[in-house]
C-alpha positions as a Python dict, from the first residue, in 0.01 Angstrom:
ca = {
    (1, 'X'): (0, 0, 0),
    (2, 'X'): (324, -204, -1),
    (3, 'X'): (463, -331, -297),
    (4, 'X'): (327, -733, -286),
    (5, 'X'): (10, -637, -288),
    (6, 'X'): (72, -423, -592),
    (7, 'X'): (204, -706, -760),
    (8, 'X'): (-74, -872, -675),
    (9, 'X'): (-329, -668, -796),
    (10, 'X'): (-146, -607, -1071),
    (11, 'X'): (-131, -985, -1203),
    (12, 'X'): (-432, -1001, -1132),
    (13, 'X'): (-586, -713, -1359),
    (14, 'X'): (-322, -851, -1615),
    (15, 'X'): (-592, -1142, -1741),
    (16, 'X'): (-847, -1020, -2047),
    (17, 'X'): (-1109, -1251, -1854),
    (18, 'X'): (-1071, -1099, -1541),
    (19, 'X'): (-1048, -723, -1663),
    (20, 'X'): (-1432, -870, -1857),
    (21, 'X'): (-1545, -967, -1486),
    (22, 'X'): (-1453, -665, -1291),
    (23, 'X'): (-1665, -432, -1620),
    (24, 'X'): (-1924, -689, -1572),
    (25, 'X'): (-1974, -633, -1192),
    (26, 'X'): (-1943, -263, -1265),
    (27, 'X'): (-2172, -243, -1545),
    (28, 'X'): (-2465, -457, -1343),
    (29, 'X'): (-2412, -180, -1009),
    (30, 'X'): (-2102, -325, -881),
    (31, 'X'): (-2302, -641, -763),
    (32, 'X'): (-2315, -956, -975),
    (33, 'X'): (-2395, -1337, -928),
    (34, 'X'): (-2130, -1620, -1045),
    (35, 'X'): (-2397, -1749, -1248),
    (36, 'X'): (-2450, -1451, -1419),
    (37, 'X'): (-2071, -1419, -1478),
    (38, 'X'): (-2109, -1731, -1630),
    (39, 'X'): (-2348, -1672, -1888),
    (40, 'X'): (-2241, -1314, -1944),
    (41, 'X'): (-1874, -1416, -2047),
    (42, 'X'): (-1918, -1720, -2269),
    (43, 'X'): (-1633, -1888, -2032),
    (44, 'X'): (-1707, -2201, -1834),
    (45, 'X'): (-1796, -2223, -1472),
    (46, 'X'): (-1462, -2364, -1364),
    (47, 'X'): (-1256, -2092, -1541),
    (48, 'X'): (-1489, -1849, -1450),
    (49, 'X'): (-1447, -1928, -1061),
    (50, 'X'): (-1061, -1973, -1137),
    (51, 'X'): (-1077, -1632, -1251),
    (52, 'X'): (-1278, -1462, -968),
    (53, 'X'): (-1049, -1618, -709),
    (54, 'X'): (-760, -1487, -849),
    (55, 'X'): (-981, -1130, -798),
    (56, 'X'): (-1090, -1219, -513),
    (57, 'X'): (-752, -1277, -358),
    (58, 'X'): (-593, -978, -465),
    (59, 'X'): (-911, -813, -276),
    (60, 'X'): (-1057, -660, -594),
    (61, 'X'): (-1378, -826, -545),
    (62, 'X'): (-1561, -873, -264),
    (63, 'X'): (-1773, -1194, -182),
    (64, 'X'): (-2136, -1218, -35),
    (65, 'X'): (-2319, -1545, 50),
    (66, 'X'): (-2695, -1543, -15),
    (67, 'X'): (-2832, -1883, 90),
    (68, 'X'): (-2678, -2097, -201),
    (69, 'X'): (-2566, -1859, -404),
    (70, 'X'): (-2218, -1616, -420),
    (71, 'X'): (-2277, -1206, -504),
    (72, 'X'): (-1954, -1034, -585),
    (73, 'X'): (-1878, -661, -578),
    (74, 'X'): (-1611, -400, -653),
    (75, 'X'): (-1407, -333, -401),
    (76, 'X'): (-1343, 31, -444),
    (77, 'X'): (-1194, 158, -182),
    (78, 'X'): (-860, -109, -249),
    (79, 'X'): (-881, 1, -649),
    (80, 'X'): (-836, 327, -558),
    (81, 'X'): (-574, 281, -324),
    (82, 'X'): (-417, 91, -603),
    (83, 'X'): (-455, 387, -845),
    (84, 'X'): (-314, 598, -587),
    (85, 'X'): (-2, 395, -520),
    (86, 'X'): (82, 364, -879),
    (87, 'X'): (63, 767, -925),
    (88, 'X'): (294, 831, -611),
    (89, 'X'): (566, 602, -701),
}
């Protein structure tokens, strides 16, 4: 993993909000609605999405349509190539 996309990930997980998101998706089995964000976070919709793109672009979440709706999941395999990078440095 080079060292921008550490950065990334690392801004990314630097956010209270978005370290509440990624325990959220894990606690509901790594697979959770953006309306269920919503009303699990007491945040509003348009921080909420703010939030998840910022997760989403650093690739810790992954996106799924379903007809109207957005499913997000843990992306595991980059968090623990993340994990891995920061122990070999």
């Amino acid at each position: 993993m080079d060292l921008k996309k550490i950065e990334r990930i690392s801004k990314a997980l630097g956010d209270m909000n978005r370290l509440k998101i990624l325990k959220a998706v894990q606690a509901n089995e790594s697979r959770l609605e953006c309306t269920t964000i919503v009303s699990l976070l007491d945040l509003s919709q348009p921080s909420i999405s703010h939030h998840i793109k910022k997760l989403v672009d650093a690739e810790l979440l992954l996106p799924q349509k379903e007809g109207r709706f957005y499913y997000y999941s843990l992306n595991k395999d980059v968090m623990e190539d993340y994990f891995n990078a920061l122990q070999s440095s």
